[in-house]
C-alpha positions as a Python dict, from the first residue, in 0.01 Angstrom:
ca = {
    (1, 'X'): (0, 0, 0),
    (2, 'X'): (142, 318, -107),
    (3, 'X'): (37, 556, 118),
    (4, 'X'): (-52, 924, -86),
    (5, 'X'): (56, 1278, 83),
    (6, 'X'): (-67, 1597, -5),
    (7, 'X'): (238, 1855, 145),
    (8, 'X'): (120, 2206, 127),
    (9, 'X'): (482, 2433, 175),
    (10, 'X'): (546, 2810, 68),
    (11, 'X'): (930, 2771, 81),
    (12, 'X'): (1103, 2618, -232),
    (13, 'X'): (1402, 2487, -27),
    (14, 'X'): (1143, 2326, 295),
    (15, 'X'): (878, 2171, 23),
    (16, 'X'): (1219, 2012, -194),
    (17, 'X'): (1395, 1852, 107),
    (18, 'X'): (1029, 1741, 271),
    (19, 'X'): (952, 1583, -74),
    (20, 'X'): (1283, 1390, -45),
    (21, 'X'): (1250, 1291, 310),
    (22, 'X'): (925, 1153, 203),
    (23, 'X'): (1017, 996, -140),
    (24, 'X'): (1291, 813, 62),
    (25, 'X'): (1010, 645, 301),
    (26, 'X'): (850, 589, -33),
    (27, 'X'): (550, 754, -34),
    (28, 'X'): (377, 936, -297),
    (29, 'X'): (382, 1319, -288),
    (30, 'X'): (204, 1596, -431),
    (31, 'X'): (344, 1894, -322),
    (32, 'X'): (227, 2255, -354),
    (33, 'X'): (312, 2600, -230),
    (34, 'X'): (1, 2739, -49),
    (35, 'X'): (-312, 2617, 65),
    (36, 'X'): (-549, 2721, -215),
    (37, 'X'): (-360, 2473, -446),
    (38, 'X'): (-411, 2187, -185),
    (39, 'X'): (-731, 2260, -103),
    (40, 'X'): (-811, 2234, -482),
    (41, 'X'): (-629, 1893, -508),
    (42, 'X'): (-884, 1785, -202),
    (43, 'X'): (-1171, 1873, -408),
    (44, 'X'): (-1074, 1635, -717),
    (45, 'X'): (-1243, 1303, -677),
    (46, 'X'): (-949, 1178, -903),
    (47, 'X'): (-688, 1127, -640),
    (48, 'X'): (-670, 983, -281),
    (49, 'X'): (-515, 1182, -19),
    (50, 'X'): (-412, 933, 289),
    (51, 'X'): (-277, 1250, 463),
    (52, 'X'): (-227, 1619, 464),
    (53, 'X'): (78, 1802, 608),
    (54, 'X'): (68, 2156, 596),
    (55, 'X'): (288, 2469, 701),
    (56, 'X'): (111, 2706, 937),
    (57, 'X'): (197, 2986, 710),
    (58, 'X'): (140, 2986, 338),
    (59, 'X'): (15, 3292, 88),
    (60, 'X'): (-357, 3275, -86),
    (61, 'X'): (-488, 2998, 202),
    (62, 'X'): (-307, 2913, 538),
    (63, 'X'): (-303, 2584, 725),
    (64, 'X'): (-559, 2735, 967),
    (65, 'X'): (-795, 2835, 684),
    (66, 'X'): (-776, 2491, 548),
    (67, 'X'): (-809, 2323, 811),
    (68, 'X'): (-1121, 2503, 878),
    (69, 'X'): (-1252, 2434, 491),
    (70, 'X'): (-1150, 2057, 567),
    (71, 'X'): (-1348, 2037, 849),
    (72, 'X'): (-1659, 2263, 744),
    (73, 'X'): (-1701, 2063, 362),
    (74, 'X'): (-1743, 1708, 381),
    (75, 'X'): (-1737, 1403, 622),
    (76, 'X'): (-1472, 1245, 372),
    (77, 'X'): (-1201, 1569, 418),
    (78, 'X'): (-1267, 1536, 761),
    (79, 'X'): (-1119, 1160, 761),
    (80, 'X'): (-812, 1281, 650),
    (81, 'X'): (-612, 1305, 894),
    (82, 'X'): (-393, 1629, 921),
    (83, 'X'): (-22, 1677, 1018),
    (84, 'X'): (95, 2052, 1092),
    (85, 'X'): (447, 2123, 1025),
    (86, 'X'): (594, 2410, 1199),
    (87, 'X'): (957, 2592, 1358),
    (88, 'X'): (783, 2579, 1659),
    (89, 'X'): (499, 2442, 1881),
    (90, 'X'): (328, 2808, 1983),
    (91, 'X'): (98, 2792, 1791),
    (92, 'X'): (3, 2407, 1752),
    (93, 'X'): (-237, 2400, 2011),
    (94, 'X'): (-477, 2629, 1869),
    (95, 'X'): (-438, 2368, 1525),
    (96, 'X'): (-506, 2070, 1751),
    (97, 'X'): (-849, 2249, 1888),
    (98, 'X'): (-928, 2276, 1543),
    (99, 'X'): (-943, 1899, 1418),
    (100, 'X'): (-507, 1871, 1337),
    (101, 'X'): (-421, 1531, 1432),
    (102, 'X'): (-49, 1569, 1526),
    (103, 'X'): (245, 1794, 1437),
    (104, 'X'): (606, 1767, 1386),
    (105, 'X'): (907, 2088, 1436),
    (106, 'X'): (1077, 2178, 1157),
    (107, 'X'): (1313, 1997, 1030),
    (108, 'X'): (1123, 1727, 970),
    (109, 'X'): (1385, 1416, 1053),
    (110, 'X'): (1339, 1070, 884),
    (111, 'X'): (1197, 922, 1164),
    (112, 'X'): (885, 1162, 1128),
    (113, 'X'): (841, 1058, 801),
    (114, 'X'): (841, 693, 878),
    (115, 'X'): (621, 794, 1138),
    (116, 'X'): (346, 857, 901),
    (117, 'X'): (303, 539, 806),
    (118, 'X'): (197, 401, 1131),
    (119, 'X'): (-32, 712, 1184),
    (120, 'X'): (-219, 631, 877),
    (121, 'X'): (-281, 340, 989),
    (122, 'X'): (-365, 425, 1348),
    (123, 'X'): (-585, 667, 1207),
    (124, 'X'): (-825, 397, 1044),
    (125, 'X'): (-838, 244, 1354),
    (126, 'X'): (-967, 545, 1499),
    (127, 'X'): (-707, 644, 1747),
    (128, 'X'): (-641, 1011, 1799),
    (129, 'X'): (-323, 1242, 1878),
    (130, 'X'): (-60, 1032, 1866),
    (131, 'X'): (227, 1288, 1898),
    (132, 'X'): (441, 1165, 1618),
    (133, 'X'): (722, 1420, 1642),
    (134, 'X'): (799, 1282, 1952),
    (135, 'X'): (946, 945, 1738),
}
């Protein structure tokens, strides 16, 4: 099972070497530069999204805003289970409250992105908050 990620990342360099971490764990990635783009990708009924990680700050649509859209739309964007990625944790709580399932600092280390895997799969099981950037 190949397991599909949506990475939403303003910064060339951060959305290259993410993409690479990922690829390595050999997952499929579709990367993009702000929310708006992502949140377009959502809508298509072409492709399955296993999991979304997004950077708290991104130009035309922030994490926050699509988060919200995720949650407000449709039962199946709500299933998908959101990662934020960010430099810090100040602001992660306020993502959590809003339906984020987990978060991992900046720079995202390989062990995160093996992390994923397991979280996907947690996540079908139901289980919530599972702290992966503590792996």
């Amino acid at each position: 099972m190949s397991i599909h990620v949506l990475f939403a990342e303003d910064d060339n360099f951060q959305r290259l070497a993410v993409t690479h971490i990922l690829q390595l764990c050999n997952y499929q990635v579709t990367a993009v530069e702000n929310g708006r783009i992502a949140r377009d990708i959502l809508l298509k009924q072409d492709q399955k999204i296993d999991i979304v990680l997004l950077d708290i700050r991104m130009p035309e649509m922030d994490a926050l805003e699509l988060l919200s859209f995720m949650q407000e739309h449709s039962e199946n964007l709500q299933k998908i289970p959101v990662v934020i990625i960010s430099l810090n944790d100040l602001e992660i709580q306020t993502f959590l409250e809003r339906g984020a399932k987990d978060f991992i600092i900046k720079p995202m280390k390989i062990q995160n992105a093996k992390a994923i895997a397991k979280y996907v799969q947690i996540e079908d099981q139901g289980d919530k908050n599972s702290d992966i950037s503590r792996i």
